[in-house]
C-alpha positions in Angstrom: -31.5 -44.1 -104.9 -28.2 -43.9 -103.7 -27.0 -47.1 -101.5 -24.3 -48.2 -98.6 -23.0 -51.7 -99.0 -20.6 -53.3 -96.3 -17.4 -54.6 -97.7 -15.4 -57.2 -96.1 -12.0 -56.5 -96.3 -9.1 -58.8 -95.7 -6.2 -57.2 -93.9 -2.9 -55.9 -96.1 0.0 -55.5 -94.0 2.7 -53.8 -95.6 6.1 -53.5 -94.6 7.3 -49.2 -93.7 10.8 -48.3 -93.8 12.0 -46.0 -90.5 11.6 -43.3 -90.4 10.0 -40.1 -88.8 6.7 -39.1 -88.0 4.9 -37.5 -91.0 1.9 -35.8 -92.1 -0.2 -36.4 -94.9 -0.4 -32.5 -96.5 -3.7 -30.4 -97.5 -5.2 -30.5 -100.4 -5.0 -26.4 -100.8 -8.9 -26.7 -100.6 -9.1 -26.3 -96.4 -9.0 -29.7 -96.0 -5.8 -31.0 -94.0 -2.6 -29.2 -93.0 -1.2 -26.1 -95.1 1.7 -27.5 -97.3 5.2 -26.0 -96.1 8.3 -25.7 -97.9 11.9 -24.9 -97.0 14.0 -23.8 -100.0 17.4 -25.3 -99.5 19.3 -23.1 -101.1 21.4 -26.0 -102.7 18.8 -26.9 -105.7 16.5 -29.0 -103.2 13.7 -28.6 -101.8 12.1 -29.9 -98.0 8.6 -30.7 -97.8 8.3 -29.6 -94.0 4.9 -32.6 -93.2 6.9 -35.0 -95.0 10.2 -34.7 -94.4 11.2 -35.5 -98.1 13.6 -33.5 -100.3 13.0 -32.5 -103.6 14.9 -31.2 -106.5 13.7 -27.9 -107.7 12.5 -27.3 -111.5 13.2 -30.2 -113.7 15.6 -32.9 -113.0 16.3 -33.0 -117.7 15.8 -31.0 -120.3 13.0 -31.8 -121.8 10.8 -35.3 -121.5 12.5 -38.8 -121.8 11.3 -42.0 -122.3 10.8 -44.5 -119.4 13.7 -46.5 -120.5 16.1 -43.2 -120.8 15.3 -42.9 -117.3 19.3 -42.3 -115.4 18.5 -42.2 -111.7 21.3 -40.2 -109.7 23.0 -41.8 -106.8 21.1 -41.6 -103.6 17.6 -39.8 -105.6 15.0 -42.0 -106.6 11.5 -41.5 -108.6 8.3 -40.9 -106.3 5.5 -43.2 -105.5 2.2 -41.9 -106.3 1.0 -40.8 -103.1 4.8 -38.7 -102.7 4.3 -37.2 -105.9 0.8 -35.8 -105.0 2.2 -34.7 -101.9 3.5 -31.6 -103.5 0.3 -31.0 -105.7 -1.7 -27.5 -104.5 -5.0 -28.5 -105.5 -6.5 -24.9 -104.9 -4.6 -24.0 -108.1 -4.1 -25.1 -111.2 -1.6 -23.8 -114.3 0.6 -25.0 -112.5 -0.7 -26.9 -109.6 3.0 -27.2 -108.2 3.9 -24.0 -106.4 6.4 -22.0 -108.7 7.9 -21.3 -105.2 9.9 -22.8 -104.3 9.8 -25.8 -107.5 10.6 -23.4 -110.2 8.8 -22.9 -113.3 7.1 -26.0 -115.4 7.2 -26.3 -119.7 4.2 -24.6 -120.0 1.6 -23.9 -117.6 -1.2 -23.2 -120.1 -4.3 -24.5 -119.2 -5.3 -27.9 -120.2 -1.7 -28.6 -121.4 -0.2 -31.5 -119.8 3.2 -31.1 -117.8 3.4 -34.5 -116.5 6.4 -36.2 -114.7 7.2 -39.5 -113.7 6.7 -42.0 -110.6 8.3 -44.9 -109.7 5.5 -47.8 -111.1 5.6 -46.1 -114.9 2.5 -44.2 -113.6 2.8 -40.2 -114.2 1.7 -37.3 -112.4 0.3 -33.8 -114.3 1.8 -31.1 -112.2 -0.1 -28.7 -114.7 -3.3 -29.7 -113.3 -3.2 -32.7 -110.9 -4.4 -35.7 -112.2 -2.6 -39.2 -112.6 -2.4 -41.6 -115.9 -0.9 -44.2 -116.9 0.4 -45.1 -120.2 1.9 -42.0 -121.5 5.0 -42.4 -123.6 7.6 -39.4 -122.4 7.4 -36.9 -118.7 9.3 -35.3 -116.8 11.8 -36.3 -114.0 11.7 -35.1 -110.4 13.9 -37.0 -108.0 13.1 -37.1 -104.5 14.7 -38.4 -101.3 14.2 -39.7 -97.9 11.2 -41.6 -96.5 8.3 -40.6 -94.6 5.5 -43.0 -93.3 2.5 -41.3 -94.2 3.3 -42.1 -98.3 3.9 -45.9 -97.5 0.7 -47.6 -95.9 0.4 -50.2 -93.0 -3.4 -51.9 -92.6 -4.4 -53.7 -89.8 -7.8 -54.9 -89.5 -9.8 -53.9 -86.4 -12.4 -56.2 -86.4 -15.2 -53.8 -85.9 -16.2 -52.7 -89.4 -12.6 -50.5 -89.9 -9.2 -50.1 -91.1 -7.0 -49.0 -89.6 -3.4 -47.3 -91.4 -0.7 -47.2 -89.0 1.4 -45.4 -92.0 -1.3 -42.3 -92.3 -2.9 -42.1 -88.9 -5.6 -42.4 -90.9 -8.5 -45.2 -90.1 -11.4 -46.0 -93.0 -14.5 -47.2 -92.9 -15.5 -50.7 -94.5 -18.9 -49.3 -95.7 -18.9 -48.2 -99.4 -21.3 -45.9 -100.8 -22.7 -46.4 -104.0 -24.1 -44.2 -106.9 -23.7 -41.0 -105.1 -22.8 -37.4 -107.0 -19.8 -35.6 -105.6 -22.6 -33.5 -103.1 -24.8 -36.1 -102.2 -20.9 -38.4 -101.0 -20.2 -34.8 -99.4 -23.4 -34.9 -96.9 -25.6 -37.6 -97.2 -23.1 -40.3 -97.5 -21.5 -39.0 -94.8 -24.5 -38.4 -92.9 -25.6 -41.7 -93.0 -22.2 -43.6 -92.4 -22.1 -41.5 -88.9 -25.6 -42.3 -88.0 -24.5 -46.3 -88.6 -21.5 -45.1 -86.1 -19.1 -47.1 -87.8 -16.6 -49.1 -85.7 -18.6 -46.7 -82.8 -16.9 -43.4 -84.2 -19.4 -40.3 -85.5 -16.7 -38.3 -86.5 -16.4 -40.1 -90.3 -16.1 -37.6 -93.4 -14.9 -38.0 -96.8 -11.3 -38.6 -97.7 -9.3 -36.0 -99.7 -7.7 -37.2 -102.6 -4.4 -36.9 -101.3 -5.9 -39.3 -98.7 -8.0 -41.5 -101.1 -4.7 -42.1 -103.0 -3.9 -44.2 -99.9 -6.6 -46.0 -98.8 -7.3 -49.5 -98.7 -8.0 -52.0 -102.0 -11.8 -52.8 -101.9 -13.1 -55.3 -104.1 -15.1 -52.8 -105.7 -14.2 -51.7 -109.4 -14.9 -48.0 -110.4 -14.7 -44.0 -109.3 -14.3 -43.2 -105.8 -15.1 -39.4 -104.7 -12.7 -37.3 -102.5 -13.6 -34.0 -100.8 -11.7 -32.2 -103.2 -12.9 -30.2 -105.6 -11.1 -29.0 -108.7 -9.6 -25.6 -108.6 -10.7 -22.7 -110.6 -8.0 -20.3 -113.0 -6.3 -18.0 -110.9 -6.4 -15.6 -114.3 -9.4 -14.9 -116.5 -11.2 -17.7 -116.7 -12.2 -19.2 -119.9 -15.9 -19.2 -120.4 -17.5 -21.9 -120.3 -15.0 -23.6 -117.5 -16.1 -26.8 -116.9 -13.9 -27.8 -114.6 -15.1 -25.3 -111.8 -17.6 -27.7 -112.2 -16.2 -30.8 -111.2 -13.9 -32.6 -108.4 -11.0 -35.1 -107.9 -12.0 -38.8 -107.6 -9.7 -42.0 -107.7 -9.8 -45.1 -109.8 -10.0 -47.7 -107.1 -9.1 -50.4 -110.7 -6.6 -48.6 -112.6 -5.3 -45.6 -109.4 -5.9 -43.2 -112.0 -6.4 -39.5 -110.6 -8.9 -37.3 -112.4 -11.4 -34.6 -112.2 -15.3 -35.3 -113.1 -18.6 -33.8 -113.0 -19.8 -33.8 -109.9 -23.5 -35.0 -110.7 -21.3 -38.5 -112.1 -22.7 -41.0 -109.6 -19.4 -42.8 -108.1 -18.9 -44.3 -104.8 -18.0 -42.9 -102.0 -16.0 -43.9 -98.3 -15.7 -42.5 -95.3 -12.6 -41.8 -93.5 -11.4 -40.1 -89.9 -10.0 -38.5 -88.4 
């Protein structure tokens, strides 16, 4: 039977350069804002709810190592929650628009076009997901700053979280062994009829939000809302990934899609 722990959480506070407002984008599942693009015309791209600028297509030739790495002045590499900022995860092959980013290596399904961040962590822009420990990727500079990628926790003292960074606030309750549709309703069902920190209005993160929540000192899979995309084209048969959704490693921050009967836990998040 599926169970809801509390979790006490010491406070993070972490520093956010200045910047302007910003808004955490969609998933490309319904959940969240639309994600809006302005082609620059110059190479670049602006993320319009961020504020960043990207460069379009791919910033070498072909895949380097972490130590060939040559940043260009006033570009730097992405953070993890930047770099999924851009991810559509209503598609897949490629999961970063074409338009306006250009083309990838090879947006076959199930082959791997992954890029860089700035902790040696790497993001697949074929399909979404985030390792670490891969040898070569892809660079994509990015510049500016926005809030909602760099988090600021301050604990309320009522059960929540609250990140001044996201606009976001999270529950302290954890959920525990719940598959990605039982986290979906009764997790979050039962979270708003504890009315958490006094709010009803708790649902699950998606994983462009999960990315960015608080450390708990829990170990293991967290589920977001989001579920993994199916093949625009024909579909392969059998496609197990229609079958599955995103979750976050809450241990290692890896991003990856799993069957959704996989009992992980779950949080709660709002607005």
């Amino acid at each position: 039977m599926s169970k809801i722990y509390l979790i006490t959480i010491t406070a993070l506070l972490l520093w956010v350069l200045p910047t302007f407002a910003c808004t955490i984008p969609g998933d490309g599942q319904g959940h969240g804002p639309a994600m809006s693009f302005t082609d620059n015309h110059n190479g670049t791209v602006t993320d319009n709810l961020t504020g960043l600028t990207w460069t379009i297509g791919r910033a070498s030739d072909g895949k380097v190592t972490w130590s060939n790495l040559h940043l260009p002045a006033g570009w730097r590499l992405p953070n993890l929650a930047e770099a999924l900022s851009i991810v559509d995860y209503g598609h897949r092959s490629p999961a970063v628009p074409t338009q306006p980013f250009g083309p990838l290596a090879n947006m076959t399904d199930g082959v791997l076009d992954e890029f860089w961040n700035v902790d040696g962590s790497s993001v697949d822009e074929n399909g979404g997901g985030a390792t670490t420990g891969v040898s070569t990727a892809f660079v994509r500079y990015v510049s500016g700053r926005a809030p909602c990628m760099v988090s600021n926790y301050v604990d309320n003292g009522n059960g929540t979280i609250t990140d001044h960074g996201t606009d976001l606030m999270w529950a302290k309750t954890v959920g525990v062994d719940y598959t990605w549709d039982g986290a979906n309703t009764e997790f979050v069902s039962n979270i708003n009829e504890l009315a958490e920190g006094g709010y009803r209005d708790w649902r699950l993160p998606t994983v462009k939000e999960l990315i960015t929540a608080p450390q708990l000192p829990v170990s293991g899979w967290f589920w977001s809302s989001t579920p993994h995309a199916q093949l625009s084209g024909p579909v392969p048969t059998p496609d197990h990934a229609i079958t599955c959704a995103w979750g976050v490693s809450s241990s290692s921050g890896w991003v990856y899609h799993n069957d959704r009967g996989t009992l992980h836990y779950a949080r709660a998040v709002r607005p």
